[in-house]
C-alpha positions in Angstrom: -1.7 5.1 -7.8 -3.6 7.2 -10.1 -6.6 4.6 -10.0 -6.8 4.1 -5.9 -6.8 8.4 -6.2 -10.2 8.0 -8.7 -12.0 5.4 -6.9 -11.6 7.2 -3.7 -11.8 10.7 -4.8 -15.8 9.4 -6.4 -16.3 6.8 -3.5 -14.5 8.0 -0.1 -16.5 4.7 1.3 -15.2 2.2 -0.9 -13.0 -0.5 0.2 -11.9 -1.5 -3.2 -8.6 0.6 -3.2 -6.3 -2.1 -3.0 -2.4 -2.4 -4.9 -1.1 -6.0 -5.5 2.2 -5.7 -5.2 3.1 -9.3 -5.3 3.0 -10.8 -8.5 3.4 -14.6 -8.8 3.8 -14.7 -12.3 7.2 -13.2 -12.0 8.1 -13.6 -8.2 7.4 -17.3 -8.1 10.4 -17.9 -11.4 12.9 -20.7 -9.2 15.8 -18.0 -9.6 14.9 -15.7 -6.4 15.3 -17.4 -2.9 12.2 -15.1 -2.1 9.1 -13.6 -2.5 8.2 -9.7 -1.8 7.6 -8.9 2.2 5.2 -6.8 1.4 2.0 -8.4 -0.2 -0.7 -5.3 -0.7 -2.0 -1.7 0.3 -5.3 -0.9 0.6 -6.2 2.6 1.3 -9.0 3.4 2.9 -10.9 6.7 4.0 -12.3 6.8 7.5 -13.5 9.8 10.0 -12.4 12.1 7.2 -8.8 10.6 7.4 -6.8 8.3 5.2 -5.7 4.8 6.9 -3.2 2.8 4.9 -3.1 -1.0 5.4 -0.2 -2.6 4.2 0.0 -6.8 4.1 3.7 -8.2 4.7 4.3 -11.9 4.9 7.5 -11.4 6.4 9.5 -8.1 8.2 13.2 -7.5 9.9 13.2 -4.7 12.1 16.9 -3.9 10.8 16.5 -3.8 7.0 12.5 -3.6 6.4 10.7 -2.4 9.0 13.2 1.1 8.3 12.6 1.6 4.8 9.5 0.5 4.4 7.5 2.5 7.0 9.2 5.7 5.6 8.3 4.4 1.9 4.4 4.0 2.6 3.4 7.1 5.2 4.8 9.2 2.4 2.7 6.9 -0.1 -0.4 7.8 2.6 0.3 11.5 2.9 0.5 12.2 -0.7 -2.4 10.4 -1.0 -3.9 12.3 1.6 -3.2 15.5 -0.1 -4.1 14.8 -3.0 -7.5 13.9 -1.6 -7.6 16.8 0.7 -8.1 15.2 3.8 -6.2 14.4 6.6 
């Protein structure tokens, strides 16, 4: 987190702030039945406002779709303030 808050804080432009979250490594090891939903976030700074893209292979609107949009607009809007921009 502290690295995407560098790169953007010295290039608002860039479109290199991306977080891997899936890591094959250790997701792909035969004793899971799955893989993470959500894949990567790339933050990017546009119009003087932070977007967040986030990359899910997979979503239920019961279990994930809940959690997970709470989990990454509060990701964005500390991001956001840490940056000071909307």
């Amino acid at each position: 987190i502290m690295q995407i808050y560098r790169l953007l804080r010295s290039h608002p432009e860039s479109r290199r702030a991306v977080i891997s979250l899936f890591d094959p490594e250790r997701d792909f090891d035969n004793i899971r039945r799955d893989i993470p939903c959500n894949n990567w976030l790339q933050f990017l700074i546009r119009d003087g406002r932070l977007n967040l893209h986030v990359v899910s292979r997979s979503m239920d609107v019961i279990w994930g779709s809940t959690i997970n949009v709470f989990e990454w607009t509060v990701l964005q809007e500390i991001m956001a303030t840490w940056l000071g921009i909307e």
